[in-house]
C-alpha positions in Angstrom: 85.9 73.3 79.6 88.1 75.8 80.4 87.6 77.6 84.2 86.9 80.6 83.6 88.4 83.5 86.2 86.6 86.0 88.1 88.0 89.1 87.8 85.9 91.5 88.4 86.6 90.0 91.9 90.3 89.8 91.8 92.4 91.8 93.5 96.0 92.9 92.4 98.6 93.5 95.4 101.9 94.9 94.1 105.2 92.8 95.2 107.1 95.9 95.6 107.0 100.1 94.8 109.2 102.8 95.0 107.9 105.5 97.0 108.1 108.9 94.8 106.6 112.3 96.5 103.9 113.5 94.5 103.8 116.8 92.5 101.5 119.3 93.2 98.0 118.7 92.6 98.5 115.0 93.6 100.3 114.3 90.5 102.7 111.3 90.7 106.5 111.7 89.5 107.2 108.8 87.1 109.8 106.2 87.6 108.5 104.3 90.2 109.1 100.5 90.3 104.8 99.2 89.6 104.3 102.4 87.7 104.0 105.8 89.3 104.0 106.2 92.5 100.7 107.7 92.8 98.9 104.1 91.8 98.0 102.3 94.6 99.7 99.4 95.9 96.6 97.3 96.0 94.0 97.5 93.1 90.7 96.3 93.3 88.1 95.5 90.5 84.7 95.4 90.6 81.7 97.8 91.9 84.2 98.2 94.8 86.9 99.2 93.0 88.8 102.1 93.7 92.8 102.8 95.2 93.2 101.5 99.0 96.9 103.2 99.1 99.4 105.0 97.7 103.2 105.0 98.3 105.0 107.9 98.2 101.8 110.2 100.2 103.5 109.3 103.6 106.6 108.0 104.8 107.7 104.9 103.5 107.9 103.1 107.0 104.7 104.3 107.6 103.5 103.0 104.1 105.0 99.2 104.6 103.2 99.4 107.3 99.6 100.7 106.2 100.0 98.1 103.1 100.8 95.5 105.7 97.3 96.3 107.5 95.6 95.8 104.0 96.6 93.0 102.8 95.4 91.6 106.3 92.8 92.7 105.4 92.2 91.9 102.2 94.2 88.5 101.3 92.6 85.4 102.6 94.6 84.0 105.9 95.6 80.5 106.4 97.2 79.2 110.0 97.6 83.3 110.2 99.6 83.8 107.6 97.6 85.7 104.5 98.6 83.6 101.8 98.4 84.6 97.6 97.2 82.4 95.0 99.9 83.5 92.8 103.4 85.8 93.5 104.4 87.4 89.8 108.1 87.9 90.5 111.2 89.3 88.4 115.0 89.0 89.3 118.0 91.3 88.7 121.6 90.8 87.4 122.6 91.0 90.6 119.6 87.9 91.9 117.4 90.4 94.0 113.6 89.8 93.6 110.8 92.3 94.7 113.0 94.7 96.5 115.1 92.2 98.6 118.6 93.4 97.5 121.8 91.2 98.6 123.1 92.5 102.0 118.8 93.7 102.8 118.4 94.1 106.7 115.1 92.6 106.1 117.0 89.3 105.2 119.1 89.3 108.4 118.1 85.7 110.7 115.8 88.5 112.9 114.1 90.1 110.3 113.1 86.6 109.0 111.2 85.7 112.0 109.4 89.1 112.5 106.0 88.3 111.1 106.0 91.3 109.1 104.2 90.8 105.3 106.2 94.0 104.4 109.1 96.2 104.9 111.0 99.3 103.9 114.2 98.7 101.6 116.8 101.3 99.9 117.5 100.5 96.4 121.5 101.4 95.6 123.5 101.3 92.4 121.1 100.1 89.9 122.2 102.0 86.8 120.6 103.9 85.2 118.4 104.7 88.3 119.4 106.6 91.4 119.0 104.8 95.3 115.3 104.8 95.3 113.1 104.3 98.2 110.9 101.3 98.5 108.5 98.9 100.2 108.4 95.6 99.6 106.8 92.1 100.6 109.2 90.4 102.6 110.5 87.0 102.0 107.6 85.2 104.7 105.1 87.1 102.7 106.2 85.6 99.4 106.7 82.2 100.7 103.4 81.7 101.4 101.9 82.3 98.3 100.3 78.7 96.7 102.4 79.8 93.9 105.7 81.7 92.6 105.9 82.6 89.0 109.4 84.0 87.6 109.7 85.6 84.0 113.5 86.0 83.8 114.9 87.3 80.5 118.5 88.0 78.8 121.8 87.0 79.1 122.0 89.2 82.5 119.5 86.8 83.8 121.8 84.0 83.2 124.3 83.5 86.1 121.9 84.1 89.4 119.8 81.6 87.3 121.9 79.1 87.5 122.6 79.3 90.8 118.4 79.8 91.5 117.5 76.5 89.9 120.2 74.9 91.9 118.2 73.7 94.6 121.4 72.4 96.6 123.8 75.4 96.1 124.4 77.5 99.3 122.2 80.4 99.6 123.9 83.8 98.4 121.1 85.3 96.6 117.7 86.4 97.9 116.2 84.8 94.6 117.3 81.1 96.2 115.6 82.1 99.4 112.3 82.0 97.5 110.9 78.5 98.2 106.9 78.4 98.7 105.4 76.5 101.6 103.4 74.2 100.7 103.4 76.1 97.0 104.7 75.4 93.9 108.0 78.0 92.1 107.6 77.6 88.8 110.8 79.6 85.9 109.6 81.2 83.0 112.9 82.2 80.8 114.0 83.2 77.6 116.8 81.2 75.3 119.1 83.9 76.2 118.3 83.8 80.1 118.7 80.0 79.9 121.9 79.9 78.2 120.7 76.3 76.2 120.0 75.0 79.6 117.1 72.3 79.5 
């Protein structure tokens, strides 16, 4: 028999949001990265449902912050660490994934060993979009999720997936970095993404 999941008790944390300022009225702009920026960045089903924060109401160093504090709160903790059953990634041409770009001070050795769950990233030169504002969950964050699940599609898709599914290539891609703990990383891809590649 099939399990059947919960989720009227199943909360949704975004991986990463681009933080818009709202119009008046509270209105959100559109274009942000999970939708507009006036959803929240964690949603919760249920009788309890109802937005716990939204990006783009205050600064976006402040926000990474005030998500950080949720998801303590609200994402079960193991050895200290709040750990996700599942992280639903993406990756770009250029092999970013949330909002850790190549070059990211919040993928610098320091960073790394900071603790922090998330962190504030500028978004440059990805056409057609102007350099965004974002937060993001950083790279610790994602690693301890009990799973990583990738959907990468197109024949953009195709070189930083080669070198992602490389497990001995050198690192020079955040997409490589992402290696649960303990978890499992598991490539969903299109024919085109793939490039015939078993």
């Amino acid at each position: 028999q099939q399990e059947v999941i919960p989720y009227r008790t199943v909360d949704f944390p975004c991986r990463c949001k681009q933080c818009l300022p709202l119009l008046g009225g509270g209105e959100a702009r559109k274009g942000g990265t999970a939708g507009s920026s006036g959803d929240p960045v964690l949603y919760r089903r249920g009788p309890e449902a109802k937005a716990q924060h939204r990006c783009g109401e205050i600064d976006p160093g402040e926000s990474a912050v005030a998500y950080e504090e949720l998801l303590r709160q609200h994402v079960p903790a193991e050895e200290g660490m709040p750990r996700l059953d599942c992280a639903l990634l993406g990756m770009g041409d250029d092999g970013h994934t949330a909002s850790l770009f190549p070059g990211s001070p919040l993928l610098v050795p320091e960073a790394l060993r900071s603790g922090r769950l998330t962190g504030f990233a500028v978004a440059e030169h990805l056409a057609p979009k102007p350099e965004s504002r974002r937060i993001t969950l950083t790279l610790e964050m994602i690693n301890a999720a009990r799973c990583c699940l990738y959907l990468a599609t197109g024949e953009g898709k195709r070189p930083p997936l080669g070198k992602a599914l490389d497990l001995l290539a050198p690192a020079s891609l955040p997409v490589q970095l992402v290696r649960p703990k303990g978890g499992e990383l598991i490539w969903v891809m299109d024919e085109a993404a793939c490039g015939g590649r078993q």
